[in-house]
C-alpha positions as CSV (number, residue, x, y, z in Angstrom):
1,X,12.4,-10.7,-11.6
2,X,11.7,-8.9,-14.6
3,X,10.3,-10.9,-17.7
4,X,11.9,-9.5,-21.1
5,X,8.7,-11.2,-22.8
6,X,8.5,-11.5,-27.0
7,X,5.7,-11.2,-29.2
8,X,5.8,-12.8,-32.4
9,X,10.1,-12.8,-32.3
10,X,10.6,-9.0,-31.5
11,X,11.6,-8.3,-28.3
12,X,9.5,-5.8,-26.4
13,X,11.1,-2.9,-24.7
14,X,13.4,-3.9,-21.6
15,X,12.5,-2.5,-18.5
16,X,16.1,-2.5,-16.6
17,X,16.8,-4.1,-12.9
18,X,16.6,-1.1,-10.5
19,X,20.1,-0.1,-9.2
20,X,19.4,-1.3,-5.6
21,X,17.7,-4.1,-3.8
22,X,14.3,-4.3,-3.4
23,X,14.2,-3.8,0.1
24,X,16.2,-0.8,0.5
25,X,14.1,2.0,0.5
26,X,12.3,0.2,3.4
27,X,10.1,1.2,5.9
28,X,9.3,4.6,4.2
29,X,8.3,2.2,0.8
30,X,8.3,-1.6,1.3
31,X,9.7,-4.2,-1.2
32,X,6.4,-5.2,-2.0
33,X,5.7,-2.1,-3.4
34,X,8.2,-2.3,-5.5
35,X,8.1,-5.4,-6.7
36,X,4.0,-5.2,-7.2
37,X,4.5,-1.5,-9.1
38,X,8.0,-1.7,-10.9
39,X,8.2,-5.4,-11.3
40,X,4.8,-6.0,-12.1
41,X,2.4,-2.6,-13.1
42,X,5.3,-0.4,-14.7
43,X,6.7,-3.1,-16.6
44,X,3.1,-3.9,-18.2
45,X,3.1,0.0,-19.1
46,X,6.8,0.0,-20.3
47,X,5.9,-2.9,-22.9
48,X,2.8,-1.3,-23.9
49,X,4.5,1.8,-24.6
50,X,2.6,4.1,-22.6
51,X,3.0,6.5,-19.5
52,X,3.1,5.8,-15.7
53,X,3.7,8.1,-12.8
54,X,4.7,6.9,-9.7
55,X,1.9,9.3,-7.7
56,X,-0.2,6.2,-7.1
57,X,2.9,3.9,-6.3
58,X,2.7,5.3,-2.4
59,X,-0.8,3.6,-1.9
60,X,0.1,-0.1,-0.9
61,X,2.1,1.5,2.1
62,X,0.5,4.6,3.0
63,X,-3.3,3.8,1.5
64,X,-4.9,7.9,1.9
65,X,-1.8,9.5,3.6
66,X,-0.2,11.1,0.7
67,X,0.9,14.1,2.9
68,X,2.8,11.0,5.1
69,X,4.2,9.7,1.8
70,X,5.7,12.9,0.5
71,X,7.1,13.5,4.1
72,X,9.2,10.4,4.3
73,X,10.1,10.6,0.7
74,X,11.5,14.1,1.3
75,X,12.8,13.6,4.9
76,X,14.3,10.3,4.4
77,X,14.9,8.9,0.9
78,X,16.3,12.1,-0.9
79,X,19.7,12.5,-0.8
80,X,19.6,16.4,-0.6
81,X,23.5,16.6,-0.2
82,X,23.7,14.5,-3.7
83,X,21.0,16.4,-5.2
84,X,22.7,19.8,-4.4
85,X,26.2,18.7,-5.3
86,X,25.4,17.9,-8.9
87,X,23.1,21.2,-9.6
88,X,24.4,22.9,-12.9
């Protein structure tokens, strides 16, 4: 889980717990990548204080297939019913 480390008595900046298990976005993106990039890679970045993006995040499940990466993420993992109902 995550690791809220400290350097010389100051905490660093907390990453939070993601709102949902790490297995449920599975089989479009497996709960190893998201333990290996959000528990692991983005929380390095978070503490250092930097930028990430999640466009490389896809490559532990899908390797070169970005096009079959932005398919499932469309098709399957956006709630486009929730993302319509809370336009302004």
């Amino acid at each position: 889980m995550i690791n809220n480390e400290k350097i010389e008595g100051t905490e660093l900046h907390v990453l939070p717990a993601l709102p949902f298990a790490d297995d449920a976005l599975e089989p479009f993106i497996t709960a190893n990548t998201l333990h290996f990039h959000y528990g692991k890679h983005h929380r390095a970045y978070v503490n250092k204080l930097t930028i990430d993006v999640w466009e490389h995040a896809y490559y532990l499940d899908y390797q070169n297939r970005r096009a079959d990466f932005v398919n499932a993420v469309l098709e399957k993992l956006i709630n486009w019913d929730f993302a319509a109902a809370n336009l302004c």
